[in-house]
BALOBA-1460 file (C-alpha; in Angstrom, 3 decimals):
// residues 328
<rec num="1" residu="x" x="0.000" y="0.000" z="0.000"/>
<rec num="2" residu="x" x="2.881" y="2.134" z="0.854"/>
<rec num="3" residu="x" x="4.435" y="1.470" z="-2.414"/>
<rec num="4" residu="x" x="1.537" y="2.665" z="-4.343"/>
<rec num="5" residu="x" x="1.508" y="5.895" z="-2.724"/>
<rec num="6" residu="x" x="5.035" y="6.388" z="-3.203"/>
<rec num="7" residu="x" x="4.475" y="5.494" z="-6.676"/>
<rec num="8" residu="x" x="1.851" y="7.925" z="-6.724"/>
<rec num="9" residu="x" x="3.382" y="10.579" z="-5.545"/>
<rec num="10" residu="x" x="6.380" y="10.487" z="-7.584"/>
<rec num="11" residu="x" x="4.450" y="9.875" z="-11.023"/>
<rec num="12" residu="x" x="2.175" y="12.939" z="-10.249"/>
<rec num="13" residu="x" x="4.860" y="15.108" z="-9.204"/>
<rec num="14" residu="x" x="6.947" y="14.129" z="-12.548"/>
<rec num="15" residu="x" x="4.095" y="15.090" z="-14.496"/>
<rec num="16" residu="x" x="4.250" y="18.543" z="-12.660"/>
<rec num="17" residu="x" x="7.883" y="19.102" z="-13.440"/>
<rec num="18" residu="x" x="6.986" y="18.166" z="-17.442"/>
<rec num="19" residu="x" x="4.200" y="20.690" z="-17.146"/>
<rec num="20" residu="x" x="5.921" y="23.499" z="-15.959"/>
<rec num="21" residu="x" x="8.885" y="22.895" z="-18.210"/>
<rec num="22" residu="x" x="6.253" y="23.035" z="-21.171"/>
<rec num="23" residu="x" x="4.550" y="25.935" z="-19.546"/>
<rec num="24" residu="x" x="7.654" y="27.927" z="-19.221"/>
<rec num="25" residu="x" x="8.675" y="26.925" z="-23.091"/>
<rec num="26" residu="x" x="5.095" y="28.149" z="-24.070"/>
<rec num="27" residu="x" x="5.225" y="30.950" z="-22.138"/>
<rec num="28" residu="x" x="8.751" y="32.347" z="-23.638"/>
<rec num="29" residu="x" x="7.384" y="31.450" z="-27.212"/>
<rec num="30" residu="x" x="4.035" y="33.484" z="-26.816"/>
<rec num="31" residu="x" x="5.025" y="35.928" z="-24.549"/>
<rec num="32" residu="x" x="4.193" y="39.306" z="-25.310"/>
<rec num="33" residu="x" x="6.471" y="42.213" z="-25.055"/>
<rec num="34" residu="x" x="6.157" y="45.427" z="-23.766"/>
<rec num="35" residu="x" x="7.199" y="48.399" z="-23.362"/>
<rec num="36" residu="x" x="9.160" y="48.763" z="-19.664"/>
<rec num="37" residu="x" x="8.754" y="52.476" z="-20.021"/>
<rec num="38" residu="x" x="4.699" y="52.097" z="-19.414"/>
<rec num="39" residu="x" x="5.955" y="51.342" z="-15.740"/>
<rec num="40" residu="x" x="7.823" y="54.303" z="-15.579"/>
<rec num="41" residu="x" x="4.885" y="56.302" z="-16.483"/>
<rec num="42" residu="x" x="2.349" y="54.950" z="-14.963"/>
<rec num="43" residu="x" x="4.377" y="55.545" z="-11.505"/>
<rec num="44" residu="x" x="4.507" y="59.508" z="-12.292"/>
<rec num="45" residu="x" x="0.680" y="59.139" z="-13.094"/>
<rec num="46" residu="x" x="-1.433" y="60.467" z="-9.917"/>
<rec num="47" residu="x" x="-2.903" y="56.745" z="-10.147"/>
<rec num="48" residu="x" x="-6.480" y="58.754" z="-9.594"/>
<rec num="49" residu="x" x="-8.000" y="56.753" z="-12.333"/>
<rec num="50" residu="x" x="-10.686" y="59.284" z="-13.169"/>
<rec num="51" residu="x" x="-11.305" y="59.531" z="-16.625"/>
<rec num="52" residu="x" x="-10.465" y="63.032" z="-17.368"/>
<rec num="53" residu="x" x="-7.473" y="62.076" z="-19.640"/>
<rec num="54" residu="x" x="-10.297" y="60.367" z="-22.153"/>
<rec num="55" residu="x" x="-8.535" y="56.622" z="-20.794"/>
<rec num="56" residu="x" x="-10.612" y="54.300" z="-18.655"/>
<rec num="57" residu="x" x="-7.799" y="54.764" z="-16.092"/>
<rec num="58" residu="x" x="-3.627" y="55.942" z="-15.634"/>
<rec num="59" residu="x" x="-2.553" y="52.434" z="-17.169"/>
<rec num="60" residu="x" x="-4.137" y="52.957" z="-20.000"/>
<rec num="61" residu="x" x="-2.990" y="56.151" z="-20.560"/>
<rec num="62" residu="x" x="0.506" y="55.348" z="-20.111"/>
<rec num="63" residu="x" x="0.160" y="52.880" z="-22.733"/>
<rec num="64" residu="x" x="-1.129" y="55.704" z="-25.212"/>
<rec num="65" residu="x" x="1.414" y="57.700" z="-24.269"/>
<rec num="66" residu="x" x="4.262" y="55.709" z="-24.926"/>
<rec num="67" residu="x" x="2.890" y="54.627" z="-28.531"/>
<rec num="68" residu="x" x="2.166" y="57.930" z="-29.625"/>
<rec num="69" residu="x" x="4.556" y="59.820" z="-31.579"/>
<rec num="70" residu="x" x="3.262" y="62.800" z="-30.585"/>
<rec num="71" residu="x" x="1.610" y="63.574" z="-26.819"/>
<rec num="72" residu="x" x="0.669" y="67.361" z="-27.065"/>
<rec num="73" residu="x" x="-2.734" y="66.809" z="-27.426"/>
<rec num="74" residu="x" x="-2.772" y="64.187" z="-23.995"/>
<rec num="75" residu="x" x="-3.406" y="66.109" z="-20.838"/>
<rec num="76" residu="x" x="-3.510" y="65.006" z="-17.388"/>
<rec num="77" residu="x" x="-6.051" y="67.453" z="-15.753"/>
<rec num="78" residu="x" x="-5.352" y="66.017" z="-11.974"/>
<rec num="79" residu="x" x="-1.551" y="66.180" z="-12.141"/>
<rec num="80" residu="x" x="-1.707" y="69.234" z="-14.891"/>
<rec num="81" residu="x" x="1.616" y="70.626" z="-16.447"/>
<rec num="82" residu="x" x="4.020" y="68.791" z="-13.789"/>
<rec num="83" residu="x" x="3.242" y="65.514" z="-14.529"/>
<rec num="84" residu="x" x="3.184" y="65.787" z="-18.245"/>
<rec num="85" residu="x" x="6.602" y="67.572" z="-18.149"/>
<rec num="86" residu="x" x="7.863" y="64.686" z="-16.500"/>
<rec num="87" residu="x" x="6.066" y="61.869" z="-18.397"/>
<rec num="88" residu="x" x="7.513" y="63.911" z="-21.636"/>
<rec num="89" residu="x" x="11.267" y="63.626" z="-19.967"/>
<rec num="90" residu="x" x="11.003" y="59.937" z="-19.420"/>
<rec num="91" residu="x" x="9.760" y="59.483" z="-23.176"/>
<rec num="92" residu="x" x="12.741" y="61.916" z="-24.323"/>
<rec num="93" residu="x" x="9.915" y="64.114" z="-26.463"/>
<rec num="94" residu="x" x="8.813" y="67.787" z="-26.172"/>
<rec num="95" residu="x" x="5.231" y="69.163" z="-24.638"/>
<rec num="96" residu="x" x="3.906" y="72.279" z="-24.537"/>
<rec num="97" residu="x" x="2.763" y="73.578" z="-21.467"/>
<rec num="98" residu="x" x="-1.076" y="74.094" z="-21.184"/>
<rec num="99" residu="x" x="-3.451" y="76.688" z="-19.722"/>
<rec num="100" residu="x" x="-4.802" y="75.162" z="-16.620"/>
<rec num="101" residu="x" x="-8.383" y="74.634" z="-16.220"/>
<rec num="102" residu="x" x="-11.406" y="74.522" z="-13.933"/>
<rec num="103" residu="x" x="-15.449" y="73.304" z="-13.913"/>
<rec num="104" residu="x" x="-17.635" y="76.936" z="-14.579"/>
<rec num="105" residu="x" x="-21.502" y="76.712" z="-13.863"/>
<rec num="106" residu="x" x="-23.435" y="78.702" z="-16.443"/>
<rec num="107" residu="x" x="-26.645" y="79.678" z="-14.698"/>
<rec num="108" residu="x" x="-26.939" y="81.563" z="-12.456"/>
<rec num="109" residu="x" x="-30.724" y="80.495" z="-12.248"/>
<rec num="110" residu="x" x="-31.477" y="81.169" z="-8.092"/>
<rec num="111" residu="x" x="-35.316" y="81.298" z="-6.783"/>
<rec num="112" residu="x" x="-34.579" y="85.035" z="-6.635"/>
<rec num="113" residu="x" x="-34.097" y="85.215" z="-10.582"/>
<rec num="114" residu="x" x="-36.243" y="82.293" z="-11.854"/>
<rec num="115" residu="x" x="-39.997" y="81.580" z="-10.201"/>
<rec num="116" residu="x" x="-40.748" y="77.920" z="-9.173"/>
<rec num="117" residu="x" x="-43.805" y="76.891" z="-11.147"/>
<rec num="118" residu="x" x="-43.853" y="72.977" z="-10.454"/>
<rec num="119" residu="x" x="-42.656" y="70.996" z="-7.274"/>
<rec num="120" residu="x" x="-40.591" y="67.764" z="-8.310"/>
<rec num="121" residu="x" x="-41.023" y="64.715" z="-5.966"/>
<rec num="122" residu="x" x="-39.488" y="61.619" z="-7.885"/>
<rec num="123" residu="x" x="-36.224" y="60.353" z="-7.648"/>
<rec num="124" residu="x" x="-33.483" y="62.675" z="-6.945"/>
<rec num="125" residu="x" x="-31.159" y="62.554" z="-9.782"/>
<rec num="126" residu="x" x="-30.799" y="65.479" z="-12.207"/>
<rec num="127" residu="x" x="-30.456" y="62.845" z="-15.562"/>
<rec num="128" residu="x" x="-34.263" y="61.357" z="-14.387"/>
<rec num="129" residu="x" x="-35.757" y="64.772" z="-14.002"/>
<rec num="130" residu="x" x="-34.416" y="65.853" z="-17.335"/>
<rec num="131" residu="x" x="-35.868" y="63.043" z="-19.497"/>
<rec num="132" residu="x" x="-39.370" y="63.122" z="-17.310"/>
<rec num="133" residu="x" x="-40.006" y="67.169" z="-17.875"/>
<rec num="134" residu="x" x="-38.559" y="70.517" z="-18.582"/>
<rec num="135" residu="x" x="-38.106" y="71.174" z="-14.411"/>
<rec num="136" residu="x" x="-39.279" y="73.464" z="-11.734"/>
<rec num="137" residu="x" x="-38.969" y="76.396" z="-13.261"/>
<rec num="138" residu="x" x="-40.468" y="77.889" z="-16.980"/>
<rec num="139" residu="x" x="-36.503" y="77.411" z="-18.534"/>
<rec num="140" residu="x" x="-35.534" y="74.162" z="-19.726"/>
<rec num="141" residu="x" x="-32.360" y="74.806" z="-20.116"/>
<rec num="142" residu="x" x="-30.692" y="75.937" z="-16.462"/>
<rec num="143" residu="x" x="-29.994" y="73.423" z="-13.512"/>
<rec num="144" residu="x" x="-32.154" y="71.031" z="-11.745"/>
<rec num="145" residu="x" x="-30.479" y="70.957" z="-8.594"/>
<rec num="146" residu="x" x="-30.722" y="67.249" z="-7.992"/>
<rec num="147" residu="x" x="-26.416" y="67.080" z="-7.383"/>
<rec num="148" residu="x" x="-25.573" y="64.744" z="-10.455"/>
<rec num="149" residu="x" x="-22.631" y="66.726" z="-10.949"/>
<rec num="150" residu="x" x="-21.466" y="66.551" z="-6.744"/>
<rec num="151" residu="x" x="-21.842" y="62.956" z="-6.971"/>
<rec num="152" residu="x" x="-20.032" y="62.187" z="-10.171"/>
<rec num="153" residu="x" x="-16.626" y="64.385" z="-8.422"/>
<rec num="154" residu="x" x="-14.133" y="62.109" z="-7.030"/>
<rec num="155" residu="x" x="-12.321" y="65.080" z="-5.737"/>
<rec num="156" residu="x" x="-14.601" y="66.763" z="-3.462"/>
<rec num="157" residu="x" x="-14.424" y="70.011" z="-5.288"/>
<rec num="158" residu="x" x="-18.228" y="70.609" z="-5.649"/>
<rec num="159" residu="x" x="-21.049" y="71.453" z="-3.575"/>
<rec num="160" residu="x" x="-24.761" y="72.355" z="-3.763"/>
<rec num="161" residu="x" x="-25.525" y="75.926" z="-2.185"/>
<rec num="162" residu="x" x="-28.458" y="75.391" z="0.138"/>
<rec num="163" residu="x" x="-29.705" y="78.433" z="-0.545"/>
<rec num="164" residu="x" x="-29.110" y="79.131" z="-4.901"/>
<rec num="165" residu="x" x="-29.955" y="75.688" z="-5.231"/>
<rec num="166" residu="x" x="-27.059" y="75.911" z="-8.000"/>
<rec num="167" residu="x" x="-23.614" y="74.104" z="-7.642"/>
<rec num="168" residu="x" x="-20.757" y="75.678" z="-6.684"/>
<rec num="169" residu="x" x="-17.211" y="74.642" z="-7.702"/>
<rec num="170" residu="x" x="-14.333" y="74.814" z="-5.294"/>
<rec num="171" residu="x" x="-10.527" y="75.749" z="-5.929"/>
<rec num="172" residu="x" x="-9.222" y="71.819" z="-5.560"/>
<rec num="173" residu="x" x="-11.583" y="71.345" z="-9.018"/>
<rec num="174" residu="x" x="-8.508" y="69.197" z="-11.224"/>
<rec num="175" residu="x" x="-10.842" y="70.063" z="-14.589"/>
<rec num="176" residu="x" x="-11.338" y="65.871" z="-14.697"/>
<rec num="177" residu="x" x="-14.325" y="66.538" z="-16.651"/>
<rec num="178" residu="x" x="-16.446" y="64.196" z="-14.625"/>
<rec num="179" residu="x" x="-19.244" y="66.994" z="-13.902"/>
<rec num="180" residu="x" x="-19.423" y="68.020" z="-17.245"/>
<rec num="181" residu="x" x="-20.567" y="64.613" z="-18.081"/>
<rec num="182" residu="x" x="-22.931" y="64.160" z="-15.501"/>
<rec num="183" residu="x" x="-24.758" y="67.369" z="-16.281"/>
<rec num="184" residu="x" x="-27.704" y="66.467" z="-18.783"/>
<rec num="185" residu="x" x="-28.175" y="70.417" z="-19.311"/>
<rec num="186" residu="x" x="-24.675" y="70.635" z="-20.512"/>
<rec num="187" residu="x" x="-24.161" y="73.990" z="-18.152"/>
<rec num="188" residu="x" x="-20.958" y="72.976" z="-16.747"/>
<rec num="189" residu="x" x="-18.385" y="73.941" z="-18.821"/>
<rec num="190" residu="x" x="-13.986" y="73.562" z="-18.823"/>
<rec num="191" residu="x" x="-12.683" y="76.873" z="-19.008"/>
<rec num="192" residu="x" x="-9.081" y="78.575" z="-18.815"/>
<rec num="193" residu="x" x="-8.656" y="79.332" z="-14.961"/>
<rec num="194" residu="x" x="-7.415" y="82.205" z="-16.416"/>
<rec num="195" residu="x" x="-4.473" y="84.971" z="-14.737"/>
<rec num="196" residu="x" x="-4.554" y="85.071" z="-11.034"/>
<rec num="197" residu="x" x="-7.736" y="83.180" z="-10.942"/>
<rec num="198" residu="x" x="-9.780" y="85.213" z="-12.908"/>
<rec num="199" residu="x" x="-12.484" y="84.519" z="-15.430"/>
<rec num="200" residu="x" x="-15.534" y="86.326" z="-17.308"/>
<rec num="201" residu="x" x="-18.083" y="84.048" z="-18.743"/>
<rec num="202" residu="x" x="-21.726" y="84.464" z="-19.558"/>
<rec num="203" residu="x" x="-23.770" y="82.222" z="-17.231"/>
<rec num="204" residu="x" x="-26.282" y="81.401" z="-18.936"/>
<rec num="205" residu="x" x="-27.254" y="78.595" z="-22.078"/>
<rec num="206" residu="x" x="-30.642" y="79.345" z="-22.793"/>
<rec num="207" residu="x" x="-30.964" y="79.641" z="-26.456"/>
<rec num="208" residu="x" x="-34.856" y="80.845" z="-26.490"/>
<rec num="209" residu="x" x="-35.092" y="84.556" z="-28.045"/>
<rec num="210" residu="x" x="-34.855" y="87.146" z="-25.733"/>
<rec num="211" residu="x" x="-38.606" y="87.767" z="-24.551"/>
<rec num="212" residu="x" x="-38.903" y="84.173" z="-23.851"/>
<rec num="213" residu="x" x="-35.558" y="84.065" z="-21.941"/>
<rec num="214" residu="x" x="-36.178" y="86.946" z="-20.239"/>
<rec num="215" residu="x" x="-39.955" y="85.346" z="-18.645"/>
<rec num="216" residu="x" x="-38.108" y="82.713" z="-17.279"/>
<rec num="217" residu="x" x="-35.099" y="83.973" z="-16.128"/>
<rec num="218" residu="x" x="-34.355" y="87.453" z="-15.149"/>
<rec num="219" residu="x" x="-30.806" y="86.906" z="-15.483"/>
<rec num="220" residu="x" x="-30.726" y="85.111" z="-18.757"/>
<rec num="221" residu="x" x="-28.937" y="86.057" z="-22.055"/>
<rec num="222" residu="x" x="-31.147" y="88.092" z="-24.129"/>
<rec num="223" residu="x" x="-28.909" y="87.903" z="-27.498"/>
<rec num="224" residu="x" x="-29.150" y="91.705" z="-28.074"/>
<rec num="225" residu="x" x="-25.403" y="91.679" z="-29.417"/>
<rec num="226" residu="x" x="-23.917" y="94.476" z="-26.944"/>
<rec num="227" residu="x" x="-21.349" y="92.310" z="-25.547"/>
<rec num="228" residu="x" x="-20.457" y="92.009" z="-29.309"/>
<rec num="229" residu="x" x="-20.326" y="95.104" z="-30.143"/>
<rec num="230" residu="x" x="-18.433" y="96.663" z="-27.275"/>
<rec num="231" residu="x" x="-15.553" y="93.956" z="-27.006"/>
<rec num="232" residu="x" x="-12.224" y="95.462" z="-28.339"/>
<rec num="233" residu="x" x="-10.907" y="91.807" z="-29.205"/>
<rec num="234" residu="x" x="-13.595" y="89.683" z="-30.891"/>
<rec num="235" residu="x" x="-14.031" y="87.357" z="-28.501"/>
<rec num="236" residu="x" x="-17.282" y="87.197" z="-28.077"/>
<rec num="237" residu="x" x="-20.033" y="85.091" z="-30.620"/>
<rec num="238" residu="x" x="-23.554" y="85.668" z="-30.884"/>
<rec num="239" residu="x" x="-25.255" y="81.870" z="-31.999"/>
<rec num="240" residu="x" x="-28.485" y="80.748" z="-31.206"/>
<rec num="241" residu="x" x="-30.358" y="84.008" z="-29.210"/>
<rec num="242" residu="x" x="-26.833" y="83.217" z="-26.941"/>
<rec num="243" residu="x" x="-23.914" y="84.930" z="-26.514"/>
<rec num="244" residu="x" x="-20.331" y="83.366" z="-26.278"/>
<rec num="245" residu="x" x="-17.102" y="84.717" z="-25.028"/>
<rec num="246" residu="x" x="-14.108" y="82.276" z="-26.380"/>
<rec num="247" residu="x" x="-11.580" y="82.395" z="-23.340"/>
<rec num="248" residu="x" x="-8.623" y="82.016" z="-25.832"/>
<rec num="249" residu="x" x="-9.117" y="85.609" z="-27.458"/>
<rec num="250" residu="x" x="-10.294" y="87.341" z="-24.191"/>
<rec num="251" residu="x" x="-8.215" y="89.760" z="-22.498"/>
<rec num="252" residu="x" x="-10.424" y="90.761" z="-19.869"/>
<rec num="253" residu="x" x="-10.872" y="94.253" z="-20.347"/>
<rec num="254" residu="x" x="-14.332" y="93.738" z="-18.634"/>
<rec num="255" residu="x" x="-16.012" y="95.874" z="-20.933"/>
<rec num="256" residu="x" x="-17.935" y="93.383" z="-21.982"/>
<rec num="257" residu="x" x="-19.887" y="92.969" z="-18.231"/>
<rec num="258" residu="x" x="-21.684" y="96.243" z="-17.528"/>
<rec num="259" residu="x" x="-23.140" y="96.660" z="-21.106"/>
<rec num="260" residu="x" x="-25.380" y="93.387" z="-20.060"/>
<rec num="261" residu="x" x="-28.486" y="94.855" z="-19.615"/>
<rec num="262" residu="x" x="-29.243" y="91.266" z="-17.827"/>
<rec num="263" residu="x" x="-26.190" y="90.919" z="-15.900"/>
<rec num="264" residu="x" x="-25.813" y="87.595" z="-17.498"/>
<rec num="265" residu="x" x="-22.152" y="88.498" z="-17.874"/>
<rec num="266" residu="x" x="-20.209" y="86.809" z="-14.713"/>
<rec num="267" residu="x" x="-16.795" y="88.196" z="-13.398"/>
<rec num="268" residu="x" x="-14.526" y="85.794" z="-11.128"/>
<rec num="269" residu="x" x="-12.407" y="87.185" z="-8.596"/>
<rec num="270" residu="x" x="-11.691" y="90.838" z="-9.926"/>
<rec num="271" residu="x" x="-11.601" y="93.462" z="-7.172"/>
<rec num="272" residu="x" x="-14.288" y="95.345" z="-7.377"/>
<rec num="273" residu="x" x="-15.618" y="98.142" z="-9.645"/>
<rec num="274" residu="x" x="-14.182" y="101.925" z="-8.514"/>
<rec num="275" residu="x" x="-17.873" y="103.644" z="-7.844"/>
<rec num="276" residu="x" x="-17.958" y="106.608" z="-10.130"/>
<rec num="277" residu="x" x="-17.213" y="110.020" z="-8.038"/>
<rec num="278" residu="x" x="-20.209" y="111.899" z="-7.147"/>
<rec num="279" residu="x" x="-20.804" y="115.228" z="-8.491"/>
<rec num="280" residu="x" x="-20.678" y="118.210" z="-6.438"/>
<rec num="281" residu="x" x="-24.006" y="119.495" z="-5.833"/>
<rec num="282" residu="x" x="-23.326" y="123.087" z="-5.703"/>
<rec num="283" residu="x" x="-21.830" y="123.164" z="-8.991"/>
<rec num="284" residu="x" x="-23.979" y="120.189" z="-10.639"/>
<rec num="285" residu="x" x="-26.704" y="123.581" z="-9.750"/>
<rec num="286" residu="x" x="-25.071" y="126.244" z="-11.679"/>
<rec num="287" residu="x" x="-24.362" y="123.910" z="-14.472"/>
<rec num="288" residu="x" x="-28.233" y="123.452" z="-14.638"/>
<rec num="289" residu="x" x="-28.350" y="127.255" z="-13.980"/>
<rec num="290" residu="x" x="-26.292" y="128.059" z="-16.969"/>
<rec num="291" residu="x" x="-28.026" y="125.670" z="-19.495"/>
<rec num="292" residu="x" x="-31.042" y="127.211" z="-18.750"/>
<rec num="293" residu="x" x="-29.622" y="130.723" z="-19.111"/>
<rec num="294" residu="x" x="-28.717" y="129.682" z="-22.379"/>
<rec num="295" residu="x" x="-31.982" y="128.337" z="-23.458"/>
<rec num="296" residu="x" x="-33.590" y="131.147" z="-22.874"/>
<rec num="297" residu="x" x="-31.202" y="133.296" z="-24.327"/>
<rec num="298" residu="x" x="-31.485" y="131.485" z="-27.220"/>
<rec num="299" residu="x" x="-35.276" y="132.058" z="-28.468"/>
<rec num="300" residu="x" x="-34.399" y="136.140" z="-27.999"/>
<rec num="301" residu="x" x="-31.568" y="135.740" z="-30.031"/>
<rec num="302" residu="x" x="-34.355" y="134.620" z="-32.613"/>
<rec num="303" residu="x" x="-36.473" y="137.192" z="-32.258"/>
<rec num="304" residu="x" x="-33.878" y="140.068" z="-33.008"/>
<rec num="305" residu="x" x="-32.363" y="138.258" z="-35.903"/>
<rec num="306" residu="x" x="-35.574" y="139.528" z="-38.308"/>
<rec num="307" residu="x" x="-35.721" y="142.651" z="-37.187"/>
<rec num="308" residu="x" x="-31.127" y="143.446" z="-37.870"/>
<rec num="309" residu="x" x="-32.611" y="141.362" z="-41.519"/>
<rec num="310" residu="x" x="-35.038" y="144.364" z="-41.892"/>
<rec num="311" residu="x" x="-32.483" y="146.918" z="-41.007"/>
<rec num="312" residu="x" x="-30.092" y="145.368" z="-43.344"/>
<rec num="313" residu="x" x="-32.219" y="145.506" z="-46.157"/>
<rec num="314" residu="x" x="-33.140" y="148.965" z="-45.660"/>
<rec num="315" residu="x" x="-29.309" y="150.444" z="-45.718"/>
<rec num="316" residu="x" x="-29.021" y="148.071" z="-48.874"/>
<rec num="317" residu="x" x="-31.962" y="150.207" z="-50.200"/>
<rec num="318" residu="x" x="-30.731" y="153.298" z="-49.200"/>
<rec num="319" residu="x" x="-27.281" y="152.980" z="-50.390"/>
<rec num="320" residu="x" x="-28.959" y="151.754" z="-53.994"/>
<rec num="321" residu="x" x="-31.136" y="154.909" z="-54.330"/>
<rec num="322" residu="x" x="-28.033" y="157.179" z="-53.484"/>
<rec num="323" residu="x" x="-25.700" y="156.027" z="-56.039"/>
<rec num="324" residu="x" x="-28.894" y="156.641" z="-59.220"/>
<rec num="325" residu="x" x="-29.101" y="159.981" z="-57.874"/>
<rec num="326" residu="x" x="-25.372" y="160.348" z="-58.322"/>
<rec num="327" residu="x" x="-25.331" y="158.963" z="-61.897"/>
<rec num="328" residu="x" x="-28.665" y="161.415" z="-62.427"/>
């Protein structure tokens, strides 16, 4: 009996040695090679996995990099110009450092500007109250305030304002991208965080004409054009009733922001506007004094002008007759 096990034993653990032998053989023949550098780059990765690099996660991403030729159009919005500087040096190819970014919210749709016309009691998710009806409010276009977008942020760097009932993004936002796609009104937006933090934007994506807009949002864009008109650099686009201002061309001048007549225009972070200086009363007075001085002085003036005409005429007459006599 003891033989048989030992016979056992040894046949079974033969046939594991022949297996693995053949398994390593198979496994040289077929393996697959690649690249050690995707290592190397997937270590400088933030390993946050979140999408906003267009890749399902940092591995993949690292492969793309590596197999491009080119990598200026990959970002990394959670490690920004750092990491790709450094993913660029370990490849041994050139990037071009880009504008950093950060989540906007365009409306700016609070109970104060737009009136609540329906109460919503179903499920609370912003993508179900889309597809079941137009919302709360008369616009179909500004936010439902169900927190999609705080939900879909792996960073923390949104939050609901209890009183707006609009989302508010926080300085930590990496520009992943992950609100923007959780937002079935499309009013979060990746913009240019811009010079010392500051941005102008119009909040606002309703693209009804500018009577309609206006009923159901006192803030909304109207599309009258005067941001057009009065910006210096052609950076702002008037399609669809809706203004536009492309963060590439603007400077901000801010000139743009008081011509509004909605105050859809937003302005991040600039110190605020120098009040224009008062006029002095006393002499704000005798200005009005003066101009009605001259008004008056004005229809007199009138008046005399026929009768120096008359006068005129008469000398011309005069001075006529005198020289026939002299001829006479």
């Amino acid at each position: 009996m003891s033989d048989i096990i030992i016979y056992t034993v040894i046949t079974l653990s033969a046939l594991g040695a022949v297996a693995a032998v053949v398994l390593f053989f198979i496994a040289k023949k077929f393996k697959v090679y690649e690249d050690p550098r995707i290592d190397q780059v997937e270590e400088i990765l933030p390993a946050a996995n979140c999408g906003g690099c267009g890749f399902p996660g940092c591995r993949n991403f690292a492969e793309a990099l590596v197999k491009a030729d080119d990598i200026s159009d990959f970002n990394c919005p959670v490690g920004g110009n750092d990491t790709m500087n450094a993913v660029a040096k370990v490849l041994g190819k050139e990037l071009e450092e880009k504008e950093p970014q950060i989540a906007v919210v365009r409306c700016n749709g609070t109970p104060e500007h737009r009136k609540r016309v329906t109460n919503y009691e179903g499920a609370s998710s912003c993508a179900i109250a889309h597809n079941l009806y137009t919302g709360e409010t008369d616009c179909p276009y500004g936010c439902l305030g169900e927190g999609d977008c705080v939900e879909a942020c792996d960073f923390d760097a949104i939050y609901m304002d209890e009183k707006t009932g609009l989302p508010v993004i926080k300085d930590n936002c990496v520009a992943c991208g992950a609100c923007v796609d959780a937002c079935p009104r499309n009013i979060i937006e990746l913009r240019n965080r811009g010079k010392k933090e500051r941005r102008i934007y119009v909040s606002c994506v309703n693209e009804d004409k500018g009577g309609v807009a206006k009923k159901a949002c006192s803030v909304a864009c109207i599309g009258c054009g005067k941001c057009v008109k009065e910006c210096p650099f052609d950076a702002i686009t008037m399609v669809n009733n809706l203004a536009y201002i492309d963060y590439d061309k603007c400077k901000l001048c801010r000139k743009c922001a008081p011509v509004c007549p909605t105050g859809a225009i937003l302005e991040d972070n600039f110190p605020p506007r120098k009040a224009k200086p008062k006029a002095d009363p006393a002499k704000a007075k005798a200005a009005t004094t003066a101009k009605a001085a001259t008004q008056q002085q004005k229809p007199e003036a009138k008046k005399q002008n026929p009768e120096k005409q008359e006068k005129k005429d008469q000398d011309s007459e005069n001075k006529t007759e005198n020289n026939n006599n002299q001829n006479n």
